[in-house]
C-alpha positions as CSV (number, residue, x, y, z in Angstrom):
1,X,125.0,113.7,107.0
2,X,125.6,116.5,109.7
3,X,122.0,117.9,109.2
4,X,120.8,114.0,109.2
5,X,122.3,113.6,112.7
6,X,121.0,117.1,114.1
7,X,117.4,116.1,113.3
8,X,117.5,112.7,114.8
9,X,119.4,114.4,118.0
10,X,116.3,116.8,118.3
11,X,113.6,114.4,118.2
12,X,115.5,112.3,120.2
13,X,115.9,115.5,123.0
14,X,112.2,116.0,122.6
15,X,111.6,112.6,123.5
16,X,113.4,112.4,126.6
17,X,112.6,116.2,128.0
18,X,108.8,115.7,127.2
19,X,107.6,113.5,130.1
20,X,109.0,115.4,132.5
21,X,108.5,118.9,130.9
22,X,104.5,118.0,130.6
23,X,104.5,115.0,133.3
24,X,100.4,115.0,133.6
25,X,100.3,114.3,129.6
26,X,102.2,111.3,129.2
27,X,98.8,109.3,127.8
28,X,98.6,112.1,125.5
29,X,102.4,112.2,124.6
30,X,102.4,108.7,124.1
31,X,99.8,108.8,121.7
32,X,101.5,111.3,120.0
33,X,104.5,109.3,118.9
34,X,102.6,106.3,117.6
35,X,101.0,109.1,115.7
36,X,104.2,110.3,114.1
37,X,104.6,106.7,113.7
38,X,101.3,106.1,111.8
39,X,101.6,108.9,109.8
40,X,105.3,108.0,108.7
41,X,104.2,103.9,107.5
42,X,101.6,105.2,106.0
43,X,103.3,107.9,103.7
44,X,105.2,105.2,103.0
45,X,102.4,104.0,100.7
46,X,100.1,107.3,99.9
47,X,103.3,109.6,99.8
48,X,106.4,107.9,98.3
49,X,104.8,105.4,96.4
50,X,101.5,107.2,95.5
51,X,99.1,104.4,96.7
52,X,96.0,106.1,99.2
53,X,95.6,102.8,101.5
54,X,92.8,102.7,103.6
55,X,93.1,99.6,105.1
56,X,96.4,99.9,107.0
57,X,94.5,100.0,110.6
58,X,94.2,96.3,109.7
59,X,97.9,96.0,110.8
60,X,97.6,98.0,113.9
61,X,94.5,96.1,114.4
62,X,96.2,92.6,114.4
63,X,98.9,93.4,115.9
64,X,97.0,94.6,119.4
65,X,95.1,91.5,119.5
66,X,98.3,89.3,118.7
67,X,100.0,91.3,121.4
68,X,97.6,90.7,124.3
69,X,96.3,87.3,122.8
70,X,100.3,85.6,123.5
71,X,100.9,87.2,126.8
72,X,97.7,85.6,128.1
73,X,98.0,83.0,126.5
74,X,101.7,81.6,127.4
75,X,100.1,81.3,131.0
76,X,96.5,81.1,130.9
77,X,93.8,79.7,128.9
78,X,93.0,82.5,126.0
79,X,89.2,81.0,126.0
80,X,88.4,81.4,129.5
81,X,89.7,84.8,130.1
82,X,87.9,86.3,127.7
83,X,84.5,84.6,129.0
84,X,85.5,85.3,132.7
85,X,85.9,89.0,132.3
86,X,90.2,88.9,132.2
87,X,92.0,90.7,134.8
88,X,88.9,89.8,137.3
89,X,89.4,86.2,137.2
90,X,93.6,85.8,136.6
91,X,96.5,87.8,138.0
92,X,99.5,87.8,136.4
93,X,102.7,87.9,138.6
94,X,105.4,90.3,137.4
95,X,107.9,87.7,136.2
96,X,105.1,86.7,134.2
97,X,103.6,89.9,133.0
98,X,106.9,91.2,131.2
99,X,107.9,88.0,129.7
100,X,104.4,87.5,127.8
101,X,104.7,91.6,127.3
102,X,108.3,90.7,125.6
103,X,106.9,87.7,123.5
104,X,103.6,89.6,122.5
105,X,105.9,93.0,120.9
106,X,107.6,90.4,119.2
107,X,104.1,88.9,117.7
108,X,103.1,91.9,117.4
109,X,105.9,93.1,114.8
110,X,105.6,89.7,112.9
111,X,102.2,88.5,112.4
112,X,100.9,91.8,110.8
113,X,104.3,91.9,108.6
114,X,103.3,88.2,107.7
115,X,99.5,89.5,106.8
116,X,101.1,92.0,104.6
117,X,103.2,89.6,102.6
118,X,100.9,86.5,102.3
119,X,97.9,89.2,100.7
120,X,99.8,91.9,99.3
121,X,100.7,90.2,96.0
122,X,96.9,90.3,95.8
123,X,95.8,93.6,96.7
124,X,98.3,95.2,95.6
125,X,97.7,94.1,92.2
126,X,95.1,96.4,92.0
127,X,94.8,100.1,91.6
128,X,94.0,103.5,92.1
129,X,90.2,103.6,93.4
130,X,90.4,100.2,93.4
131,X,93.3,99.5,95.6
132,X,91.6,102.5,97.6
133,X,88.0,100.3,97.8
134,X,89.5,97.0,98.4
135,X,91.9,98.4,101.8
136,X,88.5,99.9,102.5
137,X,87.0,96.3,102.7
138,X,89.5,94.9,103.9
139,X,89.6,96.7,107.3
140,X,86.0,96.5,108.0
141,X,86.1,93.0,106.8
142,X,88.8,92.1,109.5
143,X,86.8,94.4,112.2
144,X,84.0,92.1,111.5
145,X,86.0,88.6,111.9
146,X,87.3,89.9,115.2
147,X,84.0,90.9,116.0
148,X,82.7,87.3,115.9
149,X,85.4,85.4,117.1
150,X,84.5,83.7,120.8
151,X,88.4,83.3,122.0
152,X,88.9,86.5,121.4
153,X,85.7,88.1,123.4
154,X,83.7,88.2,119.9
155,X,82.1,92.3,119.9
156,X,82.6,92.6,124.1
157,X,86.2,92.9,123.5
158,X,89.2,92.0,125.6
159,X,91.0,93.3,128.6
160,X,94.6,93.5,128.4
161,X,96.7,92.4,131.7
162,X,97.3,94.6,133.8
163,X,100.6,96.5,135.2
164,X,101.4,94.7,138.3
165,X,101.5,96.8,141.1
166,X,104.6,95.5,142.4
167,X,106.3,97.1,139.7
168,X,105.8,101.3,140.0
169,X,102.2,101.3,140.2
170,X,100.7,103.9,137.5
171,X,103.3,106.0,137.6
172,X,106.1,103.5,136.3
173,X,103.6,101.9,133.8
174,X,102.8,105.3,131.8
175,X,106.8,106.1,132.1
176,X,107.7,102.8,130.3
177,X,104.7,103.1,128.2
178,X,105.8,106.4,126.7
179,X,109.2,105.8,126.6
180,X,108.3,102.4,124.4
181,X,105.7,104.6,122.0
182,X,108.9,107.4,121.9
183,X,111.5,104.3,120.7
184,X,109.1,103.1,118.5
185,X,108.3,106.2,116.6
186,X,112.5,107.0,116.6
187,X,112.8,103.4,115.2
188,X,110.6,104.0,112.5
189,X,111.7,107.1,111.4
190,X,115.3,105.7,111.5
191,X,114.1,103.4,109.4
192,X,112.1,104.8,106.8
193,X,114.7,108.2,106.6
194,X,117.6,105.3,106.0
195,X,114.9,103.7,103.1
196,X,114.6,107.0,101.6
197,X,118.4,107.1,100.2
198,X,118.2,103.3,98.8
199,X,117.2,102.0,95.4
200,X,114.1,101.0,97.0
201,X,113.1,104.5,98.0
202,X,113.8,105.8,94.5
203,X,111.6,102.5,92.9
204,X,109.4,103.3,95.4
205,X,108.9,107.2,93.6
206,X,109.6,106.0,90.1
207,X,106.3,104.2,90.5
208,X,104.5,107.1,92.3
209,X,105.2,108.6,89.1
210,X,104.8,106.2,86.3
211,X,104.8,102.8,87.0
212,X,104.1,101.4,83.9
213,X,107.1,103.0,82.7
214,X,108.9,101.8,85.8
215,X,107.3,98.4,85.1
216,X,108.9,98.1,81.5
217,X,112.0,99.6,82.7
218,X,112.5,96.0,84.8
219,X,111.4,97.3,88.4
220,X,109.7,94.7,90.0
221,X,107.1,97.0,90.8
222,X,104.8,94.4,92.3
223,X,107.3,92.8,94.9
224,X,108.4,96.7,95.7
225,X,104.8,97.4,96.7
226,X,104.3,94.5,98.8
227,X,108.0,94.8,100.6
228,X,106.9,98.6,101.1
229,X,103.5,97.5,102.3
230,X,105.2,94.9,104.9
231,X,107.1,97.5,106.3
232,X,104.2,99.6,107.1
233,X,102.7,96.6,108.5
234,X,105.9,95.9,110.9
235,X,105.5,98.9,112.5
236,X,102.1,99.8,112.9
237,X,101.8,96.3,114.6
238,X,104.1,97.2,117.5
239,X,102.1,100.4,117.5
240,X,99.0,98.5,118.1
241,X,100.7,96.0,120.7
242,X,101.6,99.5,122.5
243,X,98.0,101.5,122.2
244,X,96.4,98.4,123.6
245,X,98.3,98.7,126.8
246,X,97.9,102.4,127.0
247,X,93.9,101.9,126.8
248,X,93.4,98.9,128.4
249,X,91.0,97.7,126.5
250,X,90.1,96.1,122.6
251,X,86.8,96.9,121.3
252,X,87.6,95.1,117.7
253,X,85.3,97.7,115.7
254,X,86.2,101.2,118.1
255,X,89.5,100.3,118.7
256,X,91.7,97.9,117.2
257,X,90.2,98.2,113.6
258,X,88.7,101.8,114.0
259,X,88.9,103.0,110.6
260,X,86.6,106.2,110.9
261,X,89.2,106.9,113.5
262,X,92.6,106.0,113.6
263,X,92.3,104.4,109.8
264,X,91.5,107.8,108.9
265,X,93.5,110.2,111.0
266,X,96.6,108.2,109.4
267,X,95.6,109.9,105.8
268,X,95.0,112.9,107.4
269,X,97.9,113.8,109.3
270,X,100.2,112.6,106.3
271,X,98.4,114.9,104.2
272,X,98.4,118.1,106.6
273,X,102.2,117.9,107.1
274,X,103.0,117.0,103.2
275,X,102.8,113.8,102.0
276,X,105.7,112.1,99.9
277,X,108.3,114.5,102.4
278,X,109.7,112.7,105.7
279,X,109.1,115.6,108.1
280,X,105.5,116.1,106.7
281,X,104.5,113.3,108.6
282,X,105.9,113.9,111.9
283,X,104.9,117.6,111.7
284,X,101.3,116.8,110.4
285,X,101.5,114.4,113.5
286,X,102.2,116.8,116.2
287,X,99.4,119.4,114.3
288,X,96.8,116.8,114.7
289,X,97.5,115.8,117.9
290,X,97.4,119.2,119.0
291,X,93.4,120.2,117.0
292,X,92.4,116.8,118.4
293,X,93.2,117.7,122.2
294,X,92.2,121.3,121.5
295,X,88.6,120.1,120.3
296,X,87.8,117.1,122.7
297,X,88.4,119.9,125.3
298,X,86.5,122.8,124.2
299,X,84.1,121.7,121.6
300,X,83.2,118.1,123.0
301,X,80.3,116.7,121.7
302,X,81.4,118.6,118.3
303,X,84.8,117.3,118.1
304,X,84.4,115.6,115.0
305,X,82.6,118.6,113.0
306,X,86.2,120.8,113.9
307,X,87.8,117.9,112.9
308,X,85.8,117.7,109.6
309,X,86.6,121.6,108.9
310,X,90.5,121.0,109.5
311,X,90.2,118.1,106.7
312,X,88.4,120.8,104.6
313,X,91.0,123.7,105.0
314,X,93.7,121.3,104.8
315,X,93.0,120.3,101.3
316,X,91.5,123.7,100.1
317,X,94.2,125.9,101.8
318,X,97.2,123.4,102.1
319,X,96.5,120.6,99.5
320,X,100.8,119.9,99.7
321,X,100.6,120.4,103.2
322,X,102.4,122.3,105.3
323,X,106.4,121.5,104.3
324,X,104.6,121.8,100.5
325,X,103.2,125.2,101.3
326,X,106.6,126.4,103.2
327,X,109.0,125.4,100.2
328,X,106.4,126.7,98.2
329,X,106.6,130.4,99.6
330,X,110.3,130.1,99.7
331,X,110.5,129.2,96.6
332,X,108.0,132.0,95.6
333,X,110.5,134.7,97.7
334,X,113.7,133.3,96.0
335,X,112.6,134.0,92.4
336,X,111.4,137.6,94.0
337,X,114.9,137.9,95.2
338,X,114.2,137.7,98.9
């Protein structure tokens, strides 16, 4: 319990010192906490319960569009902004922006969640490469629907509303923008470090492990997947409301359905930490975040062949990640006597 409260009082300390200990990087710390955040939902599937989703971006997809779709439309017409270029045509007053901000985190957090619950009976009936293909399809099948669909600027995209200038300017918007992405990750890992300890958490593993045994044992393994599956979907909704305002801008195939980016970079930074652990995530989170700025500065226009090569030495050199390889070598020193 003692150690519990220690870890969440240093995240918690990092949050707060960061934006003023590296003021010039707050897009980049932001980023870095719905990363932790992405990398925590989805362990919660490819980690604890063993299933390799690739079509969780679908959830931080929907939930950016839902987000920015309700606060324009509790005060404009949804149609007509996207056809008259947004922002260029309507103004929101501040009184006004925050209150559809409010409304669209809260859509945000439930429409994806309800996505998850309605389809997850059927997806999740499958699995192994199969459950792997059919997220696969899903994503770019959802990419695809946004991509065509006239309200919501069809393959132009959407502009989100802007920060009114009355309120801070720049300055204040990226503050309560990071400090939102900071609570949002701190939520999440609340939350999933709390699911952890319950009988969930440990039906979650039993089918990791076997789950026809855990089947015939009376788990309801099917209801377990989708409830862990809606959780996932919670969060990385809000996540998407929040990355939408940090860029913008939603480009439904490059942005809010980007699996070649963020729908990867999810697996990825689960796996480099440790996957199935709870700090793996966050620590494969801050690693990846780090490479990523490190080669968009210095090896631009080959960014993605370094990021190709971490994926490789990551599975050759650290295929239980980094908390795997750590315990690993301790483990290794303590039957050495160490």
């Amino acid at each position: 319990m003692r150690r519990g409260r220690l870890e969440l009082f240093a995240l918690v300390g990092v949050a707060v010192a960061a934006p003023f200990l590296l003021p010039e990087y707050k897009a980049q710390l932001s980023f870095l906490w719905l990363f932790v955040l992405f990398a925590l939902t989805w362990d919660l599937q490819g980690g604890q319960m063993g299933y390799n989703s690739f079509g969780n971006v679908v959830f931080f997809g929907i939930g950016m569009y839902a987000s920015t779709a309700v606060q324009i439309a509790l005060f404009f017409n949804l149609g007509e902004w996207t056809e008259a270029g947004g922002e260029q045509t309507f103004t929101h007053t501040p009184a006004q922006y925050f209150a559809g901000f409010a409304a669209g985190i809260f859509a945000s957090a439930l429409l994806p969640a309800a996505a998850a619950l309605a389809l997850g009976s059927f997806i999740l009936s499958m699995r192994g490469q199969y459950f792997a293909i059919c997220t696969l399809g899903f994503g770019i099948a959802v990419g695809e629907i946004a991509a065509s669909a006239d309200i919501l600027g069809a393959g132009s995209g959407m502009s989100v509303p802007v920060w009114p200038e009355e309120s801070g300017g720049l300055a204040a918007r990226d503050l309560a923008l990071y400090s939102l992405c900071a609570l949002a990750a701190l939520f999440c890992f609340i939350a999933m470090r709390e699911l952890h300890k319950t009988k969930f958490g440990l039906a979650l593993n039993a089918i990791r492990d076997d789950e026809d045994k855990a089947e015939a044992m009376g788990l309801p393994v099917t209801w377990c997947k989708v409830r862990s599956w809606t959780v996932s979907a919670f969060f990385l909704g809000i996540a998407g409301a929040l990355a939408g305002h940090i860029i913008g801008f939603i480009d439904p195939t490059e942005v809010a359905f980007a699996g070649a980016t963020f729908g990867v970079w999810m697996v990825l930074m689960a796996v480099l930490g440790g996957k199935g652990t709870l700090w793996g995530p966050i620590i494969g989170a801050a690693l990846f975040q780090f490479f990523k700025e490190f080669f968009w500065t210095y090896f631009l226009g080959w960014q993605y062949v370094m990021l190709g090569l971490l994926i490789v030495v990551s599975v050759v050199f650290f295929p239980d990640g980094v908390v795997g390889f750590w315990r690993a070598r301790r483990a290794g020193q303590a039957e050495r006597g160490l």
